[in-house]
N, C-alpha and C positions, 0 to 999 in steps of 0.2 A: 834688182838683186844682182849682184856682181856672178862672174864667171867661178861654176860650184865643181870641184874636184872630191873624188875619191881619194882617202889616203885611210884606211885600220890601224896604221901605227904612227901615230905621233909623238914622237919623243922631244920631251922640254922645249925648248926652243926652236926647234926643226924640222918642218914634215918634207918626204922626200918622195916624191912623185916618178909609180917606175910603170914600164908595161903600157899599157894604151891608154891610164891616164895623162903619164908623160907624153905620149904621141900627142894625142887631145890639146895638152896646153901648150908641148912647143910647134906641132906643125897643123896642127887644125886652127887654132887662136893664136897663132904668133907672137906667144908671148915673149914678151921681154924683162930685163932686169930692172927692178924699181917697180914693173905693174901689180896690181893687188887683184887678189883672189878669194875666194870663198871654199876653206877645206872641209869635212867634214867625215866624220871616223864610223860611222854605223852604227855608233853605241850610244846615240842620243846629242853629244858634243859639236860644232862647228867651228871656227877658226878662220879667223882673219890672220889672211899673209901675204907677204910682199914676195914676188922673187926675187931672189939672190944670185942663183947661180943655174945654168942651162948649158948642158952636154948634148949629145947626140940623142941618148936614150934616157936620161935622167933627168929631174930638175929639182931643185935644194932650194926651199921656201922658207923664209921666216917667220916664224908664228909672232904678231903682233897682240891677238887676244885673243883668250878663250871662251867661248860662248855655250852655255848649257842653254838650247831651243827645243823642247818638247812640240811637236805637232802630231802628236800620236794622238789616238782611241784613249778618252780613259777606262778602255776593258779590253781583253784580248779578245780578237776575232778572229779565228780558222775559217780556211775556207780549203774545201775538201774537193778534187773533180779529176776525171779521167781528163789529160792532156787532148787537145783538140787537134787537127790536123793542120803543117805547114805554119802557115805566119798565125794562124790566128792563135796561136801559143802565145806569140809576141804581144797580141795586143791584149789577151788575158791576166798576164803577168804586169803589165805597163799600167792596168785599167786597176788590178790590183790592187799596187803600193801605192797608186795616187791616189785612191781610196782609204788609205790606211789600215788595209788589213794587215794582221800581227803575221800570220803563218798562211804558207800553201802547202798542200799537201797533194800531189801528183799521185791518185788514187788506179788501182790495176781492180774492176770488177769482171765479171763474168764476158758482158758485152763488150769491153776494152778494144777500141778499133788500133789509137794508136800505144803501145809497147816500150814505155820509156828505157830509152838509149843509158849507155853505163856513165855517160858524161852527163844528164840530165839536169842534174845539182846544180856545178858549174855553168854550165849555160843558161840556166835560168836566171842565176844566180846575177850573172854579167847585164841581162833585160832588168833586173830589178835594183841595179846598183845606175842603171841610165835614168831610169823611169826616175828614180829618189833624185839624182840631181835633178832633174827637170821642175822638179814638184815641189820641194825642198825638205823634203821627211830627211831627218839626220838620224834615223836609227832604221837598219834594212829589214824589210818586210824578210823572214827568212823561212826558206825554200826546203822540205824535208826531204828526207827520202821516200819512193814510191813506196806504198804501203798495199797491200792487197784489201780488198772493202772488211774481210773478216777479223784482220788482225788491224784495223785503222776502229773498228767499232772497241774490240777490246782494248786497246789504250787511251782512247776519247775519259777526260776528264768525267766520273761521274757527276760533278756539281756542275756541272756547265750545264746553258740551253743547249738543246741540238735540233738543226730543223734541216729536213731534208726534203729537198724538192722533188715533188712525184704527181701526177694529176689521181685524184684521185675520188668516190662516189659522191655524186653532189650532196649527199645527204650528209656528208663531214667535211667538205670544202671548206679550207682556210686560203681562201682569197688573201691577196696583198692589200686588199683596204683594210681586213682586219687590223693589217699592221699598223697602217696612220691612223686610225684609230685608238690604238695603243694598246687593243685586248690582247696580243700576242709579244707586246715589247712590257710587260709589266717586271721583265727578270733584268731587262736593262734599270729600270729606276735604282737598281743594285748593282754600282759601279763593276763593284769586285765580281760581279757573274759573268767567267768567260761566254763566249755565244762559238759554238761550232755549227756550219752551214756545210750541205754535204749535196752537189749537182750529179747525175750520173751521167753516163755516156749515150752516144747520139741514139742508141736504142733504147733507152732507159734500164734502170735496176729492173731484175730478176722480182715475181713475187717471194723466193726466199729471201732474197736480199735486203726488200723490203720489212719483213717479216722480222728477221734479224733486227732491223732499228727498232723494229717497234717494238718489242719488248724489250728493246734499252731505256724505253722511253722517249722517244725520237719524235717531234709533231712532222705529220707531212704536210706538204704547203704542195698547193694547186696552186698552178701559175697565169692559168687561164685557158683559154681553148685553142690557142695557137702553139706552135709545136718550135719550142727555142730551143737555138746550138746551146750549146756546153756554154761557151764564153759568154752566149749571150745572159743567161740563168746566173750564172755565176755573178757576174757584173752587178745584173741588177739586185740580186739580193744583197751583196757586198755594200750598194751604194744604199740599199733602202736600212741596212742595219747602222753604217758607218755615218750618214748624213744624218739619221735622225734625232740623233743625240743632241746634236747643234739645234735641229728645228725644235724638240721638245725642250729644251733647258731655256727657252726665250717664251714659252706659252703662261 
């Protein structure tokens, strides 16, 4: 796969590369006039282009074709979690979109260690536009705004699945084999059923907190008996809802 750029606006014949994907392709890749590239706009579309022309801070690419390339989920998938601390934000966000989840949702509950910053959006937003070129999703996993756990439950789609991770009495343990087994993914066999997945922070959910999903109708899923980060929970549910669609559609 050739060398993949960020550009949101692509106008006719032209996409013009400004800001640090400009940096990217004139002094990280040295690109030159006549080399081809791979654009691509967030909204699903990619673009084959040639450079044209390269300034200091700009570069002016000619669109040679337009490609509509879906590698998305066909169902939406949220994933919901208090921000982790330090880099492992980065690698939660990166672990993400290469899994093709639809949305993240930077969750504030009761235990909330870390306190998202006013710029949160944006800088998420910039991990998940690197992640997508590296992976080659052309439509960006997108990033909401912090939502507190009480006001994130009442705007949750009510037709959606919603499963939120909590250990919890063995005598209602929903183990992740349930899942490859299929008894718990019977609401995917239904493309159009969004799936929201909700991790709490390094203390875990409050028993009101809990309590609150579950009369939204929320399953809780036991993870096992070892005690996982944020990102780690997150990931792996992400990957066992996002990958299995591919494994089950081949059975």
């Amino acid at each position: 796969m050739a060398e993949r750029f960020y550009c949101p606006t692509v106008t006719g014949e032209r996409a013009v590369l400004e800001g640090s994907e400009a940096h990217h392709l004139i002094h990280v890749m040295r690109a030159a006039a006549g080399d081809h590239v791979i654009v691509f706009d967030g909204q699903g579309h990619e673009y084959l282009c040639k450079v044209e022309k390269i300034s200091r801070r700009d570069a002016t690419l000619k669109v040679l074709e337009r490609r509509t390339v879906e590698r998305e989920l066909p169902f939406s998938l949220t994933v919901a979690a208090p921000l982790p601390k330090g880099d492992r934000q980065r690698v939660l966000l990166e672990k993400l979109t290469e899994l093709g989840v639809t949305r993240f949702v930077p969750l504030v509950t009761e235990r909330t260690v870390v306190r998202p910053e006013k710029d949160v959006v944006a800088r998420l937003t910039r991990i998940v536009i690197e992640a997508s070129k590296q992976c080659g999703r052309n439509r960006l996993m997108m990033v909401a705004e912090p939502e507190s756990w009480s006001s994130f439950l009442e705007a949750v789609d009510p037709t959606a699945a919603k499963y939120l991770a909590h250990p919890v009495e063995s005598g209602e343990r929903e183990r992740l084999e349930a899942f490859q087994k299929g008894t718990l993914l019977a609401d995917k066999k239904q493309e159009s059923v969004p799936i929201v997945i909700a991790v709490g922070p390094e203390g875990g959910f409050t028993d009101a907190e809990v309590e609150a999903a579950r009369t939204r109708g929320w399953h809780l899923l036991d993870l096992g008996p070892r005690i996982l980060r944020v990102e780690t929970a997150a990931i792996a549910l992400a990957a066992l809802f996002g990958t299995s669609h591919q494994v089950t559609r081949w059975a």
